[in-house]
N, C-alpha and C positions, 0 to 999 in steps of 0.2 A: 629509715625513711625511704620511700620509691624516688624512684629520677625522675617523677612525673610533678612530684612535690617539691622537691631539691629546684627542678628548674623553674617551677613556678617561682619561689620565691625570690630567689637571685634575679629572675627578669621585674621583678616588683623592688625590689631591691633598693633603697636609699643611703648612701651613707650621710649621716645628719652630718646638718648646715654648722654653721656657729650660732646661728637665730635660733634653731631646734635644741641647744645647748643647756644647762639650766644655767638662768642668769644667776643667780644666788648660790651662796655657799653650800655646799654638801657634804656630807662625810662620805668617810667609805664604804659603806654599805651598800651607799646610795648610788655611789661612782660604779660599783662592783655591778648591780644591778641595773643600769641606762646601759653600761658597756656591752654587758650580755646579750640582754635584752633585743639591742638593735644591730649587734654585729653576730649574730649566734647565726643568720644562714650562710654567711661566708665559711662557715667553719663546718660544711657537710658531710665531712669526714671526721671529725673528732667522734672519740665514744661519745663524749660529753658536750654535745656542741654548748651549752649552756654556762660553760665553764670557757668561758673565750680566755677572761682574765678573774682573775683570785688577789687577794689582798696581799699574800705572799709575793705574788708576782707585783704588782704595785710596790710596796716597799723595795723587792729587789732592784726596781728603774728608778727610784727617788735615791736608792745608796747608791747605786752606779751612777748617777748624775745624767740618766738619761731623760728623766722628769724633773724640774723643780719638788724642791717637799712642800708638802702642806702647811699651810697657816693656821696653827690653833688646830690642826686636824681637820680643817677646811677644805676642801676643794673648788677653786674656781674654775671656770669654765676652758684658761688656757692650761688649766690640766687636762681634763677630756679630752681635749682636741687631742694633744701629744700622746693623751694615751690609748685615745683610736688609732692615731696611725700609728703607732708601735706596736698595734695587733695585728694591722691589715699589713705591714712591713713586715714582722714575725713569719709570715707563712713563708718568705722565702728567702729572710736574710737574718743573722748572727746579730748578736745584742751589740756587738763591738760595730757592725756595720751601720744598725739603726744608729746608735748612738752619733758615730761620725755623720752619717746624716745629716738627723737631726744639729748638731754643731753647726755644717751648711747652710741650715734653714737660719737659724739664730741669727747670722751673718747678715741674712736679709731681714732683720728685724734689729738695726740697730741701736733705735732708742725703746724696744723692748714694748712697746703702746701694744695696749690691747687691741687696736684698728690694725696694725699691719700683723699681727700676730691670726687675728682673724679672716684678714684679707689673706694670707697666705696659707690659714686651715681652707678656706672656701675653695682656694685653686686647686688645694689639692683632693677634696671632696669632689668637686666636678669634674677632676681630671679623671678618678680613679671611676666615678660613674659613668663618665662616660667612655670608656675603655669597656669593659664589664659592661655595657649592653652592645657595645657594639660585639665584641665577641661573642659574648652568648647569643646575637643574633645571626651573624657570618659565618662565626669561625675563625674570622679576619677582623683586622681594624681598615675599614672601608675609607673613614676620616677622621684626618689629627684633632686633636684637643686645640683650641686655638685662645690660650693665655692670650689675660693683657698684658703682661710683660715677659719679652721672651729673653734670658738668659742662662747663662751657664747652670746655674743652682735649678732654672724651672727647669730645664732640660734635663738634665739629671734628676729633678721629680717623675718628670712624663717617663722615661727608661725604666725608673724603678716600677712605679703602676703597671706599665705595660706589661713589664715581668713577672709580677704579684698575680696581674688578671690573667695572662696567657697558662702561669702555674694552674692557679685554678680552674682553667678552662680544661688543661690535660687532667687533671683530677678529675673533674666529671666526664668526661670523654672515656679515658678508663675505667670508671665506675659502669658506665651503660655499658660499655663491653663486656666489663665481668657479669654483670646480671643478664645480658643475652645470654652469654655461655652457659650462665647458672639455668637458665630456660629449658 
């Protein structure tokens, strides 16, 4: 794909809301397919960008207990969340890392409701959007992310994004370098 293309999309870029979510049950397939689907330009470097996540890999985070498992082989919607951000966490941290994490986040959800489960994917949706254009606009992060509630756990969301985005930003920064060379 050109760096002309790669940066377009990343600047168009959205990582979906909880709203954007399917409200209704899914199987895997279907999980396998929204996953791709809307996180394949984060992944401009993959042979396969298409191939964010695989059913294997799904089962491997529902045995390691980095996901809940499925109901009846159902997917609801607080599975997606977890398992977007266990892709966009992937690029730059160990399954043992996301994991612990994620454990952190749970902490902040501790009557487990669908509302704070959501309210907690959304912060980190917007967090990580908005890192991710402010880099790919500067270069830099010009201004913080500003949570409605600031604590240790967001804090330690906002470092981890910022390091996810900044990764990705050296991936393409190196990519344009090697294709002028390549010139």
């Amino acid at each position: 794909m050109e760096i002309a293309q790669i940066k377009k999309e990343l600047d168009t870029f959205q990582c979906p809301k909880w709203e954007q979510l399917p409200d209704f049950d899914v199987y895997m397939d279907q999980v396998i397919f929204f996953i791709n689907d809307r996180l394949s330009p984060l992944f401009f470097l993959e042979d396969k960008p298409d191939k964010v996540i695989t059913s294997n890999m799904v089962n491997n985070y529902v045995k390691n207990s980095i996901v809940h498992p499925p109901i009846k082989k159902h997917y609801k919607q607080y599975h997606l969340a977890y398992l977007i951000a266990v892709c966009i966490l992937k690029k730059c941290y160990s399954l043992t890392e996301i994991q612990t994490m994620i454990e952190i986040v749970r902490r902040l959800e501790p009557d487990d409701t669908t509302n704070s489960i959501a309210t907690v994917y959304n912060s980190f949706s917007d967090c990580f959007d908005h890192y991710l254009h402010q880099v790919l606009q500067f270069g830099m992060i010009k201004n913080e992310f500003q949570p409605t509630r600031m604590n240790d756990e967001t804090q330690l969301m906002i470092s981890v994004i910022k390091t996810v985005v900044y990764k990705m930003f050296s991936e393409l920064e190196i990519l344009t370098f090697e294709n002028a060379e390549a010139k």
